[in-house]
C-alpha positions as CSV (number, residue, x, y, z in Angstrom):
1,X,-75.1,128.8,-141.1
2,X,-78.5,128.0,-139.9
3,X,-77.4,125.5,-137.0
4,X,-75.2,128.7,-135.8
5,X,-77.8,130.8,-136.1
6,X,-80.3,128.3,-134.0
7,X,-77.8,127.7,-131.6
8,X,-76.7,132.0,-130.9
9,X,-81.0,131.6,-130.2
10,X,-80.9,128.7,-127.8
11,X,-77.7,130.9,-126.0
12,X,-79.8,134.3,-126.1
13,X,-83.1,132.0,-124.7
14,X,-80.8,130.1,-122.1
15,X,-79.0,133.3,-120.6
16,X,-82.5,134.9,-120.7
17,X,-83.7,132.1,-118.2
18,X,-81.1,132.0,-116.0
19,X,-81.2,135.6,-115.4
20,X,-84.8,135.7,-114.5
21,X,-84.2,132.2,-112.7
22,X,-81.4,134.8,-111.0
23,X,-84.4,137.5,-110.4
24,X,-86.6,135.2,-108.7
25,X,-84.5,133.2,-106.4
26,X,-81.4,135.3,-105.6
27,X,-79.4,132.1,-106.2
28,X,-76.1,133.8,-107.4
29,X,-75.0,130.1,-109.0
30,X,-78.1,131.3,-111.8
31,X,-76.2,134.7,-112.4
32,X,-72.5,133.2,-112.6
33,X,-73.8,130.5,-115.2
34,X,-75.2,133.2,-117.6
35,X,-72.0,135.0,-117.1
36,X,-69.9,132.1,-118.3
37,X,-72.4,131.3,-121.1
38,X,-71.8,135.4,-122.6
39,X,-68.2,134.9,-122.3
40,X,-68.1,131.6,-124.4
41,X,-70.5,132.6,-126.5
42,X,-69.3,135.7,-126.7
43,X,-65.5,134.4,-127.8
44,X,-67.2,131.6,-130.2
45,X,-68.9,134.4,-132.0
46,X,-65.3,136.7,-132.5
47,X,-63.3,133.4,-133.2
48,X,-66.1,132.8,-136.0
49,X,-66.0,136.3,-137.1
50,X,-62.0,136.6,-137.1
51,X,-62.2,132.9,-139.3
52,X,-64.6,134.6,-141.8
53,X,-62.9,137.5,-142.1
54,X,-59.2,135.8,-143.2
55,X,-61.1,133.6,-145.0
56,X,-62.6,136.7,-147.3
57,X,-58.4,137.8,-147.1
58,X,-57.3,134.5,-147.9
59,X,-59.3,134.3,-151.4
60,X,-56.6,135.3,-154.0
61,X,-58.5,137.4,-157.4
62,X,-57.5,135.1,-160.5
């Protein structure tokens, strides 16, 4: 949990970069990049999310 953690960091620093890379030099290349990066992230965050959650239904009650 702590590598996912470390890595939704390294996403939030990276996006956070290239938007202010974005800012400075009006490349729009900067701006699509942290675009894509949200979106995957975004989806690798609900895939892990809908995983946890029919793990917790899974679990049968003995």
């Amino acid at each position: 949990m702590w590598l996912l953690r470390l890595l939704a960091g390294v996403l939030v620093v990276a996006i956070g970069v290239l938007l202010i890379a974005y800012v400075l030099t009006g490349r729009r290349g900067f701006l699509v990049l942290a675009w894509r990066l949200f979106r995957y992230g975004l989806l690798f965050a609900l895939g892990l999310f809908a995983l946890l959650f029919i793990e917790r239904l899974a679990v049968i009650p003995l």
